[in-house]
C-alpha positions as a printed NumPy array, in Angstrom:
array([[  8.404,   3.6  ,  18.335],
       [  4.784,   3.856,  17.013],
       [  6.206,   6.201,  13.971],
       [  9.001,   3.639,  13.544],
       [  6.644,   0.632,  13.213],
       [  3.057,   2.236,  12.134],
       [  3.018,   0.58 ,   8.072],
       [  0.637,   3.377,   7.319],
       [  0.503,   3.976,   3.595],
       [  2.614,   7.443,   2.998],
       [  3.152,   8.965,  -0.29 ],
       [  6.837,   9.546,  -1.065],
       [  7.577,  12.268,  -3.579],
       [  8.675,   9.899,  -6.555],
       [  6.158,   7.47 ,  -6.104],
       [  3.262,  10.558,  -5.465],
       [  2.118,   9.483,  -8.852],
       [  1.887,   5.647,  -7.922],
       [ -0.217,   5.949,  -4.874],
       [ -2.86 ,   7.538,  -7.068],
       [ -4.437,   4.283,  -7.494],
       [ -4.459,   3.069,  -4.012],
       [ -7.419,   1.178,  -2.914],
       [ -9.804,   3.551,  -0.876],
       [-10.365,   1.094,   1.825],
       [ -6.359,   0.201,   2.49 ],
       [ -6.485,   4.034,   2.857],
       [ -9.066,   4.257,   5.367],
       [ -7.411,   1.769,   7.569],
       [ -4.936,   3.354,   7.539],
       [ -1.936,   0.408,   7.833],
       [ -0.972,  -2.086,   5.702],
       [ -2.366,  -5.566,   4.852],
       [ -1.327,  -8.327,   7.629],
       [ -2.056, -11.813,   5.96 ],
       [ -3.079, -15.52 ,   8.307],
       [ -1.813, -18.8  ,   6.569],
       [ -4.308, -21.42 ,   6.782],
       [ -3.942, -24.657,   6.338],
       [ -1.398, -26.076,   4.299],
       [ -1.348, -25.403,   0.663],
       [ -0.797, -27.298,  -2.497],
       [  2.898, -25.67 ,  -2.994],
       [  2.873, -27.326,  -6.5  ],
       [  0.042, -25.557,  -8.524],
       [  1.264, -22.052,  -9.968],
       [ -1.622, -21.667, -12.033],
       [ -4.401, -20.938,  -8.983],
       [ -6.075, -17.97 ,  -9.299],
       [ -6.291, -15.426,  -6.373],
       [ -9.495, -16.15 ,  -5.996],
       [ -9.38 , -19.859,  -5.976],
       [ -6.945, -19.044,  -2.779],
       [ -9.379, -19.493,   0.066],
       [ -7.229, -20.481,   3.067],
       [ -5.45 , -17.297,   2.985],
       [ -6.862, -14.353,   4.532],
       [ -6.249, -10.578,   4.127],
       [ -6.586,  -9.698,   8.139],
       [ -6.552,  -5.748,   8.518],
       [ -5.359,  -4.572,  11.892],
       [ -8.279,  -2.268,  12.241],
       [ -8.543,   0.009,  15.263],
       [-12.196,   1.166,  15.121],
       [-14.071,  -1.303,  16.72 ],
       [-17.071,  -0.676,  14.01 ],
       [-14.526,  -2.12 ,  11.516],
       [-13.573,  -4.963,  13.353],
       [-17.071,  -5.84 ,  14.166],
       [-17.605,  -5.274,  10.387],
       [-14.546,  -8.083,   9.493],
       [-15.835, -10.38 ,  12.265],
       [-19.196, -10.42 ,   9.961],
       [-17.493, -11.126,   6.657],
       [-15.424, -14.135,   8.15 ],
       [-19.006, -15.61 ,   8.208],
       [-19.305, -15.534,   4.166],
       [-15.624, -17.48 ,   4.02 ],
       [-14.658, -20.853,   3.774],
       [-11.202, -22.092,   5.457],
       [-10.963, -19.372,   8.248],
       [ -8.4  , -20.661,  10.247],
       [ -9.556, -20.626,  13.647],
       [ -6.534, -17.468,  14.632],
       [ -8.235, -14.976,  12.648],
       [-11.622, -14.655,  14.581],
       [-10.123, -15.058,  17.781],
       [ -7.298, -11.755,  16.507],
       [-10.273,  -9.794,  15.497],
       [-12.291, -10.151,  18.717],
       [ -9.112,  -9.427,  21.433],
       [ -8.788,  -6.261,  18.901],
       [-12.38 ,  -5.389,  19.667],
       [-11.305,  -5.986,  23.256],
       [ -7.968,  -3.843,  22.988],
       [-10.034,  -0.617,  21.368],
       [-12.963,  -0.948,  23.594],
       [-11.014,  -0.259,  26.339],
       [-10.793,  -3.511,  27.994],
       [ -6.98 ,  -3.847,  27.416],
       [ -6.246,  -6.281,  30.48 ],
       [ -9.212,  -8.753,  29.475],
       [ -7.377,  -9.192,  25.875],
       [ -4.135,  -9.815,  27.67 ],
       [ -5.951, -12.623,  29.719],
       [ -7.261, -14.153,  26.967],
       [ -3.982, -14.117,  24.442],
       [ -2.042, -15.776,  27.47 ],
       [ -4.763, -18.433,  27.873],
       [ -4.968, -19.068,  23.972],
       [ -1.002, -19.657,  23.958],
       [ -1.545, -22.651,  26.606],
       [ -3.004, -24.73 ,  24.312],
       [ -1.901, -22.923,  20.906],
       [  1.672, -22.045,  21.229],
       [  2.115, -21.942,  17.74 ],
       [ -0.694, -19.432,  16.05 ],
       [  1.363, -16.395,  15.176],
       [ -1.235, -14.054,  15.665],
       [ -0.933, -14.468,  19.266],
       [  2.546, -13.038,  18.831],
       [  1.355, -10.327,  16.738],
       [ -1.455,  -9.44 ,  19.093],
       [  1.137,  -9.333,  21.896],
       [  3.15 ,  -6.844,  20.064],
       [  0.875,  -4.653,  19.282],
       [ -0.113,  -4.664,  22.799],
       [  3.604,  -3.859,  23.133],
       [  3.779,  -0.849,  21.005],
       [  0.659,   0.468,  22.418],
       [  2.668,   0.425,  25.496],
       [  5.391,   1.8  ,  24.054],
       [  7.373,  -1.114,  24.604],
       [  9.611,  -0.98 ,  21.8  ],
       [ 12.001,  -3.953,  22.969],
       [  9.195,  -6.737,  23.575],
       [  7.246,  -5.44 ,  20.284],
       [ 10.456,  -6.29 ,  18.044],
       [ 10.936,  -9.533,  20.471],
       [  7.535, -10.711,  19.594],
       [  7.698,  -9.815,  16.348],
       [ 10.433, -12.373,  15.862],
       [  8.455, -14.592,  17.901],
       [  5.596, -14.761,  15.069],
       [  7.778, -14.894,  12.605],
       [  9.036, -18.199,  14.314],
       [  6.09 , -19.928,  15.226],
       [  4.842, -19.324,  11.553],
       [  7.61 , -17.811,   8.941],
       [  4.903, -17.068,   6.605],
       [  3.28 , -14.49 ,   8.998],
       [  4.073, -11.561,   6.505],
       [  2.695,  -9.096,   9.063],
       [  5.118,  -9.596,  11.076],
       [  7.559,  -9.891,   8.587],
       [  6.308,  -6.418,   7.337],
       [  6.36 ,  -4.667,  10.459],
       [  9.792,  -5.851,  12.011],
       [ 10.845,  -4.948,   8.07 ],
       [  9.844,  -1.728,   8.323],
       [ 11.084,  -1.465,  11.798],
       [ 14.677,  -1.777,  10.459],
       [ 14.656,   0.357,   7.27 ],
       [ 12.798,   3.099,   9.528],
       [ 15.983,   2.373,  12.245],
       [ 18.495,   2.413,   9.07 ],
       [ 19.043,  -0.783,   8.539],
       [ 17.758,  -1.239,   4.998],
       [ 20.053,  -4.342,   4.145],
       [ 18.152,  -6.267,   6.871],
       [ 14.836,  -5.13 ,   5.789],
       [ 15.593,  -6.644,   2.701],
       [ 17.006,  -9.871,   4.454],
       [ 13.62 , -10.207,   6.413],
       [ 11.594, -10.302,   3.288],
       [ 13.413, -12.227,   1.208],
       [ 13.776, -15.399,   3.93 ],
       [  9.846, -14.726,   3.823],
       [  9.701, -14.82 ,   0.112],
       [ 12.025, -18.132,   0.372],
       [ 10.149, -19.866,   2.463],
       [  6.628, -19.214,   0.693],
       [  4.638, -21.222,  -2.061],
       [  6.383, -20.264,  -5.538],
       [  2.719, -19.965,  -6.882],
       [  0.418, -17.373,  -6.934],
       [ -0.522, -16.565,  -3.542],
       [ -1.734, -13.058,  -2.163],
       [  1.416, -13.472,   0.225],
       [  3.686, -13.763,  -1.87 ],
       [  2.816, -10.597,  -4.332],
       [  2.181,  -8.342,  -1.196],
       [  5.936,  -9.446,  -0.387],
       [  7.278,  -8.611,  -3.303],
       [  5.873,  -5.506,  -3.371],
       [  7.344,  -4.665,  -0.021],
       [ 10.575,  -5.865,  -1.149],
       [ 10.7  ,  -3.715,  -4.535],
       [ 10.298,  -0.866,  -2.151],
       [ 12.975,  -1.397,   0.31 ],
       [ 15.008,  -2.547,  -3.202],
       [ 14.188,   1.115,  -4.037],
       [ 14.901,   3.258,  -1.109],
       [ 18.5  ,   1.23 ,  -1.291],
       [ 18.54 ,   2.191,  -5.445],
       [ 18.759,  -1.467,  -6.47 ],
       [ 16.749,  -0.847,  -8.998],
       [ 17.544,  -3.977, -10.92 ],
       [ 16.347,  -5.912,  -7.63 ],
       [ 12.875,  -4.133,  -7.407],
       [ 12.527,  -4.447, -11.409],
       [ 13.09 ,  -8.314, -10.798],
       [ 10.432,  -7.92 ,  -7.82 ],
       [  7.939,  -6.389,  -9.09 ],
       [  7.972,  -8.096, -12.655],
       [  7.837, -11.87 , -10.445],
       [  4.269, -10.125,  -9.052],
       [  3.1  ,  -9.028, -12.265],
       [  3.705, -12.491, -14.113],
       [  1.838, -14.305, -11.006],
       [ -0.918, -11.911, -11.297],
       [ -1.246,  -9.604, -14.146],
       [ -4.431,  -7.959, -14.325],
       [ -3.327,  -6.283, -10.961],
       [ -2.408,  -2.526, -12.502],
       [ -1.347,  -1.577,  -9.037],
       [  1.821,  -3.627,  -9.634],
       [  2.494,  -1.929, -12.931],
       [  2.242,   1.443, -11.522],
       [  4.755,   0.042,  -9.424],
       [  7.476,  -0.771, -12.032],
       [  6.415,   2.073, -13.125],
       [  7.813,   4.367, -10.825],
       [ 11.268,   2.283, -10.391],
       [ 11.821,   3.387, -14.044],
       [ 10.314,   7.02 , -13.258],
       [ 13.513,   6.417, -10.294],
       [ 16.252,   5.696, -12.797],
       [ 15.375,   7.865, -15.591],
       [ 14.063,   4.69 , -17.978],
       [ 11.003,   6.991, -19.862],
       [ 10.948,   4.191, -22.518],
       [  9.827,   1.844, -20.569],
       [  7.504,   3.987, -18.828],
       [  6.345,   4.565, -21.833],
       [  5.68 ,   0.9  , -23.08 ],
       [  5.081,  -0.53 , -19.368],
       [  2.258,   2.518, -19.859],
       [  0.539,   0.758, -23.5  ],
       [  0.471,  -2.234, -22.266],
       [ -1.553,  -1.726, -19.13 ],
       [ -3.842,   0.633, -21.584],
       [ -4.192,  -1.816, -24.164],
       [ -5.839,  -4.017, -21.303],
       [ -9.309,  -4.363, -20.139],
       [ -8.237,  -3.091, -16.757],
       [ -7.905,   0.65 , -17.919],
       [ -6.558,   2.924, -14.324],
       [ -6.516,   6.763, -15.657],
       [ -3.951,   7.12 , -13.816],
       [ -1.717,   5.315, -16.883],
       [ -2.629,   8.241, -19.272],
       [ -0.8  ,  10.827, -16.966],
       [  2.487,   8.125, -16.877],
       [  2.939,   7.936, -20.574],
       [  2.214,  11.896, -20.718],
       [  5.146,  11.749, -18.278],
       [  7.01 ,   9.296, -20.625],
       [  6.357,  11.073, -23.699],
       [  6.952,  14.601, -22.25 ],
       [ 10.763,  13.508, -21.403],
       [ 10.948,  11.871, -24.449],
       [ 10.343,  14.973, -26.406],
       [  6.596,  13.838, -28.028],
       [  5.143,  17.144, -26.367],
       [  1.8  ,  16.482, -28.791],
       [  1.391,  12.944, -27.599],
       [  1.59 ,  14.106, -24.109],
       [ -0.307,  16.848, -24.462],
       [ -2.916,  14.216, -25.48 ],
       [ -2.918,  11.877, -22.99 ],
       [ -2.947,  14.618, -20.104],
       [ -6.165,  16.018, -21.531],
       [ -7.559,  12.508, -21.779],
       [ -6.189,  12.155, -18.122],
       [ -7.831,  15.678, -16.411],
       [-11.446,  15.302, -18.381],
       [-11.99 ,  11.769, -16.753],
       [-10.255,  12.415, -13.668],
       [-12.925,  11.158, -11.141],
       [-11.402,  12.753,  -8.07 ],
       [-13.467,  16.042,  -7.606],
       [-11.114,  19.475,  -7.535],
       [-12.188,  20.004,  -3.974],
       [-11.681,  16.117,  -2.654],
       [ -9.288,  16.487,   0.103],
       [ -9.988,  12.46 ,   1.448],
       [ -8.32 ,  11.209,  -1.545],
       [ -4.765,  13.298,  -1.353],
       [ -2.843,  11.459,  -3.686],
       [ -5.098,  11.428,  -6.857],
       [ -5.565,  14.903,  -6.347],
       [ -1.964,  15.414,  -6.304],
       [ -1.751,  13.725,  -9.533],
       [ -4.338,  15.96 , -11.329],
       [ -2.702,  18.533, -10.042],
       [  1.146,  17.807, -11.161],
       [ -0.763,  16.883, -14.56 ],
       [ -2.247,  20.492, -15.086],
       [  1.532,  21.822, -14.306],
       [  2.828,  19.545, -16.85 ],
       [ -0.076,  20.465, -19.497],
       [  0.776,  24.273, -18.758],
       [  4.8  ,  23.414, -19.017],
       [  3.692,  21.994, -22.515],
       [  1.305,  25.023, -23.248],
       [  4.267,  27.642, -22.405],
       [  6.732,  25.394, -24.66 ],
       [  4.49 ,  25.339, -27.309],
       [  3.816,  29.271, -27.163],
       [  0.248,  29.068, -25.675],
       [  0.417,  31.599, -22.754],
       [ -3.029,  32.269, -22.095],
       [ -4.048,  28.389, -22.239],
       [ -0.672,  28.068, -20.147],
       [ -2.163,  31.162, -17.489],
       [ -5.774,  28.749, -17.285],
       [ -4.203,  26.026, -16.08 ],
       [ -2.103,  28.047, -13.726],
       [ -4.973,  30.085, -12.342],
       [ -6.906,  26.841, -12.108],
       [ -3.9  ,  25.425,  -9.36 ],
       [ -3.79 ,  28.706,  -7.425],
       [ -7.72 ,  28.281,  -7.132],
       [ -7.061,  24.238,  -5.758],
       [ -4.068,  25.89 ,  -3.588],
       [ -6.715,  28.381,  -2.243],
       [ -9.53 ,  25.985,  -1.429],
       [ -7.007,  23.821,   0.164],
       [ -5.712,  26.562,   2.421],
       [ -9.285,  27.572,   3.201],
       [-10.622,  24.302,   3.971],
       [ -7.807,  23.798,   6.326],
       [ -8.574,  27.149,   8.276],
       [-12.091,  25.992,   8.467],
       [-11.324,  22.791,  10.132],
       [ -9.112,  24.305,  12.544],
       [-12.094,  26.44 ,  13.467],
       [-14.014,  24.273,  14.187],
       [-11.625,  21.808,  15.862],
       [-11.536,  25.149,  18.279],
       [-14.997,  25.606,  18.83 ],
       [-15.843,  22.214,  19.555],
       [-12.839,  22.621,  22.253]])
């Protein structure tokens, strides 16, 4: 049950590319983002900012209890907190500092007088799956979701739940009622929603659904490149290297430049048959890579630099340059080599500290 429901942020082969530009710190958490409603919103005005947003909260189920103590700080610098969030942060300080049954106490108190805060739920079921209580986890799940429907977290998890379970249509039932029932505006919500739903849309090869998904976030919030890398891979999916291609120059025509764009119109162009323009772009892509050859913390950008030197040495062997082709290729073998190596030296010391 804890594989089916952990939201961790895995790479999947077709999206490798995508998950380049990740943000380190949803990485290091190592789940996904859980979002509080608080108060009510003005449902009317579609032209907020994200920032102008500031009774919603991003609320990161953090197990290390420096981290929590760390969010518990920066609710101090925010305006709006509804009164849920600091009271979910400190019974998960409680749960991962070993006092388990005190957190229990406390969540059943807190539902006497607040029935309806859905992080009670959510901190029940993650009690439950700790427990490896896989019926009560999905029951409270539902349980958040029904004491507030705009609980995304829970919406996430019991979302994942079912397309881990195979039950993909109802995954994509589950976030849609959430969608339904949020503002139409911009809201952080509501994009991190239809991001989940483009993915589920994907996995099920609707890719006219996740298109429509994924374009609703990028007109709400635009500047986000994340969501273009997004749409991005749904056309990588179908075989659409045109618009890879022009989803690619218009994120690079922006002020919000991600590297990572250069490698997905060298893709583009490479299928397209423009083997110079590629060519281009992938050397624009590997001499500003920032990820260092030997930076193992930050897997998928490395992966990317490294299916980008393939691709440049594919172009150098097409275009009859073996020994610029053989470079590149002795340059993987040394990344495979380091990799291997650093992975024996772990071990070794894993052992020895055993």
């Amino acid at each position: 049950m804890t594989k089916k429901l952990n939201t961790s942020l895995k790479s999947d082969n077709r999206l490798l590319a995508v998950l380049a530009i990740l943000q380190p710190v949803l990485l290091s958490a190592g789940c996904c983002l859980v979002f509080a409603a608080g108060p009510s919103q003005d449902k009317t005005n579609s032209n907020s900012s994200l920032g102008s947003q500031k009774k919603l909260l991003f609320v990161i189920p953090y197990k290390d209890p420096k981290l929590i103590i760390q969010a518990l700080k920066n609710l101090q610098f925010q305006k709006n907190v509804p009164p849920e969030v600091p009271f979910y942060y400190e019974q998960r300080l409680l749960i991962f500092s070993k006092r388990l049954d005190e957190a229990k106490k406390n969540i059943a108190d807190k539902l006497k007088t607040n029935p309806n805060w859905s992080l009670l739920y959510f901190l029940q079921s993650d009690i439950a799956e700790l427990e490896f209580r896989e019926e009560d986890q999905i029951l409270l799940l539902k349980k958040a979701l029904a004491a507030e429907p705009e609980c995304v977290g829970a919406a996430f998890k019991l979302s994942d739940y079912y397309k881990e379970t195979g039950k993909p249509e109802e995954s994509v039932k589950i976030l849609k009622n959430t969608l339904a029932r949020l503002p139409g505006g911009l809201s952080p919500e509501r994009i991190e929603t239809l991001k989940n739903l483009s993915k589920v849309q994907l996995n099920l090869k609707d890719y006219a659904g996740a298109e429509a998904s994924l374009k609703e976030a990028i007109q709400l919030y635009p500047i986000d490149s994340f969501n273009h890398s997004l749409l991005i891979g749904v056309y990588i999916e179908s075989g659409r290297w045109k618009d890879v291609k022009a989803t690619a120059d218009q994120v690079l025509k922006s002020k919000n430049i991600e590297p990572s764009f250069y490698y997905f119109r060298a893709l583009a162009n490479f299928n397209l048959g423009n083997l110079k323009e590629a060519e281009k772009d992938l050397d624009t892509f590997i001499s500003g890579c920032s990820a260092p050859q030997h930076d193992l913390q930050n897997l998928p950008a490395h992966s990317v630099l490294k299916k980008a030197r393939e691709l440049r040495a594919e172009i150098y062997e097409k275009t009859g340059r073996k020994n610029q082709a053989a470079k590149d290729r002795n340059y993987l073998k040394g990344l495979q080599k380091e990799a291997f190596d650093n992975c024996i030296f772990r071990e070794s010391s894993l052992k020895k500290k055993k």
